[in-house]
C-alpha positions as CSV (number, residue, x, y, z in Angstrom):
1,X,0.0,0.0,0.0
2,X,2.8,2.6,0.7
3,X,4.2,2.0,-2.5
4,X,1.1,2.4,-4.3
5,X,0.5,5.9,-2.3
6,X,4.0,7.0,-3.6
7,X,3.3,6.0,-7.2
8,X,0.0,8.1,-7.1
9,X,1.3,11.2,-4.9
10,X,4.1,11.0,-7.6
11,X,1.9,10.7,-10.5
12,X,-0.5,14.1,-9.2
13,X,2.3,16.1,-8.8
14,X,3.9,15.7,-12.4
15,X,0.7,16.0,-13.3
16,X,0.2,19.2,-11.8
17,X,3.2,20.5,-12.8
18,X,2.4,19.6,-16.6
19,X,-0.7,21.3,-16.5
20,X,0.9,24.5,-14.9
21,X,3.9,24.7,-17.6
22,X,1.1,25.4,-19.6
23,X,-0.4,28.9,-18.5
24,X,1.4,32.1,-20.3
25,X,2.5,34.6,-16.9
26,X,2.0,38.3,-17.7
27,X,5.7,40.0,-18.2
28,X,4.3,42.9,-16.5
29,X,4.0,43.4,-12.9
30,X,0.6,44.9,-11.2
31,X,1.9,45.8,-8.0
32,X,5.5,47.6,-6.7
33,X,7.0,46.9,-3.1
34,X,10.3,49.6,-2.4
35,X,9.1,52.1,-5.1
36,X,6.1,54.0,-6.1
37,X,6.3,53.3,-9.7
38,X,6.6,50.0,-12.3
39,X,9.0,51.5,-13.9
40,X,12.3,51.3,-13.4
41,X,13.7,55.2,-13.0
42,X,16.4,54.9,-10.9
43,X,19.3,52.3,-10.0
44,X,19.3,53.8,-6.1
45,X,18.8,51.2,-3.7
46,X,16.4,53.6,-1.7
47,X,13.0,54.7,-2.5
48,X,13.7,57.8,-4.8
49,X,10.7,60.2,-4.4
50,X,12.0,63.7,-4.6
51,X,13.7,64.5,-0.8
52,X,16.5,62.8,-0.5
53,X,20.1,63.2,-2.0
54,X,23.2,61.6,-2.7
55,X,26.3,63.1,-2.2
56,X,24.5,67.0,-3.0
57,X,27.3,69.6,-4.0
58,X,25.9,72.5,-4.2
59,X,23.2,75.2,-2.8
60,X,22.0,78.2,-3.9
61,X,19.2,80.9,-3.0
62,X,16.8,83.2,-5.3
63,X,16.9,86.4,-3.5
64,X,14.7,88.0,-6.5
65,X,11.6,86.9,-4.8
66,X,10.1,86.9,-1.4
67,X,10.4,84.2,0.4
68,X,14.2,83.5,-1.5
69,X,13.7,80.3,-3.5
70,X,16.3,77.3,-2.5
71,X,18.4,75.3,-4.8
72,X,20.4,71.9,-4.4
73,X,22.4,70.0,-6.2
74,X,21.6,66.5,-5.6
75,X,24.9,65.5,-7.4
76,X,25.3,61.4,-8.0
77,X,21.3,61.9,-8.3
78,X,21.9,63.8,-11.7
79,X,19.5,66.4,-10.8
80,X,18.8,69.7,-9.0
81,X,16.1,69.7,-6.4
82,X,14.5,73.1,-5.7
83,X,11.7,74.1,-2.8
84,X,9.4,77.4,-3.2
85,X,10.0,78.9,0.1
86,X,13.3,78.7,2.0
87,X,12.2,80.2,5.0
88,X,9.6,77.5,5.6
89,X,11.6,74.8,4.3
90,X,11.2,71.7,6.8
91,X,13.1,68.4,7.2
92,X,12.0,65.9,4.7
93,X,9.6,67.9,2.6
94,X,9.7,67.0,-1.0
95,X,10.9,69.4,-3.6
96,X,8.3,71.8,-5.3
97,X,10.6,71.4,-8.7
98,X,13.0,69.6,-10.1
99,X,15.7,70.5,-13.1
100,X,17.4,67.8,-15.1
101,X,15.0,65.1,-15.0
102,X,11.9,64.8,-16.0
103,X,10.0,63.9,-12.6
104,X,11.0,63.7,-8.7
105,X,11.2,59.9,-9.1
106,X,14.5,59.8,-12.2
107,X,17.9,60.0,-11.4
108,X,19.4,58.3,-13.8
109,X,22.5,60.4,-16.1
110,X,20.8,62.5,-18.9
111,X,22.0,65.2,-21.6
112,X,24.0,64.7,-24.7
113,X,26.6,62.3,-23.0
114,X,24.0,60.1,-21.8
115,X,22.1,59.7,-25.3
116,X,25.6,59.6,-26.9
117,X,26.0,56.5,-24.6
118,X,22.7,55.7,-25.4
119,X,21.4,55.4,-22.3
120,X,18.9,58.9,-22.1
121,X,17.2,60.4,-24.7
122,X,17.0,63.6,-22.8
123,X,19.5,65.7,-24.1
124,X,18.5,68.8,-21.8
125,X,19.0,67.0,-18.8
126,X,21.7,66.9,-16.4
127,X,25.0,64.7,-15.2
128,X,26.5,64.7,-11.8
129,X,25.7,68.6,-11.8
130,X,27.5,70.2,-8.9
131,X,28.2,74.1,-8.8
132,X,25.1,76.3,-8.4
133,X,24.3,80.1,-8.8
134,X,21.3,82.7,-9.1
135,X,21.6,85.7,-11.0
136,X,19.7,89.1,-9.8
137,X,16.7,88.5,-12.2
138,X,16.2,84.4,-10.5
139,X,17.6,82.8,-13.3
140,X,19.6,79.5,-12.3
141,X,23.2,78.4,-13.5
142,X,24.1,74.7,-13.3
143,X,27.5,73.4,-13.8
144,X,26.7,70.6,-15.7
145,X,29.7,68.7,-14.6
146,X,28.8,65.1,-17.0
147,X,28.3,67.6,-20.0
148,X,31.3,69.7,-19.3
149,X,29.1,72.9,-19.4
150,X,27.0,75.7,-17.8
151,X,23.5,75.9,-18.5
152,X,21.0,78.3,-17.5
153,X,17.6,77.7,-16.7
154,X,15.5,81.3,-16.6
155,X,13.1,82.0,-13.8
156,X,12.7,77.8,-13.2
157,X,9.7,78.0,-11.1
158,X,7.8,80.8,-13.8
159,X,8.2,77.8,-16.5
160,X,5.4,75.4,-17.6
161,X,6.1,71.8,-17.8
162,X,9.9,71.0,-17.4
163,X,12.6,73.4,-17.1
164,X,14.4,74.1,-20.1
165,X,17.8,76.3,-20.6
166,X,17.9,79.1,-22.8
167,X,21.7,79.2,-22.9
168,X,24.8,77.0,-22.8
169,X,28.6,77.7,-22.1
170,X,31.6,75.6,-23.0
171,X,29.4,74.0,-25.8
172,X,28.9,74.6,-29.5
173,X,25.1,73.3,-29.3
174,X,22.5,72.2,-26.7
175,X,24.0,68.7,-28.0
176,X,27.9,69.3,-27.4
177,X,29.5,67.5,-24.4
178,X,33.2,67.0,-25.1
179,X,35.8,68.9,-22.9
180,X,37.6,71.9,-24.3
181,X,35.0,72.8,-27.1
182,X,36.0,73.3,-30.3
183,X,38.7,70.4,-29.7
184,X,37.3,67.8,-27.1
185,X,40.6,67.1,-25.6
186,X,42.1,67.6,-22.4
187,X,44.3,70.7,-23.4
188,X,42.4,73.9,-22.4
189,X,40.9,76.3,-24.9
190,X,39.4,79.8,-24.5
191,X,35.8,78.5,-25.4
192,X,35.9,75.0,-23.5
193,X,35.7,73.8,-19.9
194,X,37.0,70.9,-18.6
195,X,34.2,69.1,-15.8
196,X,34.8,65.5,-16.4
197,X,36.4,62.9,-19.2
198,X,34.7,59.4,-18.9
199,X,32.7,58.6,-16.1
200,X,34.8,60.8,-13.8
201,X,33.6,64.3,-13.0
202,X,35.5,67.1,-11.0
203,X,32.9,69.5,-8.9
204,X,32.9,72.9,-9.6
205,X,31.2,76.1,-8.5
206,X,29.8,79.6,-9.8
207,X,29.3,82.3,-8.0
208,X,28.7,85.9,-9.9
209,X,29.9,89.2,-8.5
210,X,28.0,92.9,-7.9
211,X,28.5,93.6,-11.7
212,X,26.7,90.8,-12.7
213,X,29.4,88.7,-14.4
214,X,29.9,84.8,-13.9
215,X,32.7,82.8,-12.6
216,X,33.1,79.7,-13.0
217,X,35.9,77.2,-11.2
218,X,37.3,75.4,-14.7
219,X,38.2,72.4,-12.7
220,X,40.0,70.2,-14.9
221,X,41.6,73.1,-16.4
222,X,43.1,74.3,-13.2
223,X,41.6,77.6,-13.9
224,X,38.7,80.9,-13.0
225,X,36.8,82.0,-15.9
226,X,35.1,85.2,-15.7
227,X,31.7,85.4,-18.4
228,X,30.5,89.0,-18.6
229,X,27.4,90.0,-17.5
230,X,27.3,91.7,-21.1
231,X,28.0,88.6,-22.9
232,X,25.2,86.7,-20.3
233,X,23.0,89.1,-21.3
């Protein structure tokens, strides 16, 4: 008799395993545990929802309006995280805006290194950005260290939909990233900046001056540029 029970507990649970082989699984999942999307948007072993950072660089405040606007840059994040009112501003409370990706919840590397890599399509975005600055009329100035330029993104928070720059510096085009425009090598020219070569970046910072004009650590050059507020303008 015990032999016999083997022979048919054996027998039902091929069997049931045959008949299961059989159903086609949906690829997609319905549910999410450890992120608030199906999507994958990010490689960070954290939830990523839009108030945390990793490793931020830089900070900077809009003193054009009341309350000052603040600015950070949420470095390995590839993003800037900005909040409305930095007199308010409590612990934990997610960003009102963020530049560089295209919601709170990306952080993967965008702009024209990234979809030269093919990895992005987004070539507005932003790469291990680091240096930060506000000019008197709340524009916002992002060294774009992955990109190996400046950009700057006017009045962010006025914008509809995401933030887009309106000019570039150390690039040819929106679509240049090599260092030392025009010649993409490491030996400095008047035109380029040098922020990074492969996947390593140096941090930088801007910081303008009571006239108006821009400087800008050249990192990799070893160098201070000054932009003109003229030329900016």
């Amino acid at each position: 008799m015990k032999n016999n029970y083997i022979s048919v507990l054996t027998l039902a649970v091929f069997g049931a395993a045959s008949a299961y082989s059989q159903i086609t699984l949906s690829g997609v999942p319905e549910r999410a545990v450890g992120t608030p999307q199906l999507t994958v948007a990010s490689t960070n072993p954290n939830l990523v929802e839009g108030r945390e950072f990793d490793v931020p660089e830089g900070v900077a405040l809009d003193n054009s309006v009341s309350p000052p606007r603040l600015y950070v840059s949420d470095y390995l994040n590839n993003r800037v995280l900005a909040w409305k009112n930095a007199a308010t501003f409590t612990t934990g409370q997610t960003a009102d805006l963020v530049i560089g990706q295209p919601d709170l919840k990306t952080t993967f590397p965008a702009g024209p290194s990234a979809v030269a890599q093919k990895t992005s399509t987004y070539t507005t975005g932003l790469t291990l950005p680091s240096g930060l600055a506000v000019d008197r009329n709340g524009n916002l100035y992002v060294a774009d260290g992955g990109n190996n330029r400046v950009l700057r993104y006017p009045a962010p928070f006025s914008q509809t939909g995401i933030p887009f720059p309106d000019l570039y510096i150390g690039q040819a085009s929106i679509a240049g990233y090599q260092p030392n425009y025009p010649n993409g090598t490491q030996a400095p020219t008047a035109q380029g900046l040098f922020f990074s070569s492969g996947s390593t970046a140096l941090p930088s910072s801007l910081a303008f001056d009571s006239s108006g004009n821009l400087w800008v650590l050249d990192s990799g050059n070893a160098r201070i540029l000054r932009f003109n507020a003229s030329s900016l303008a």
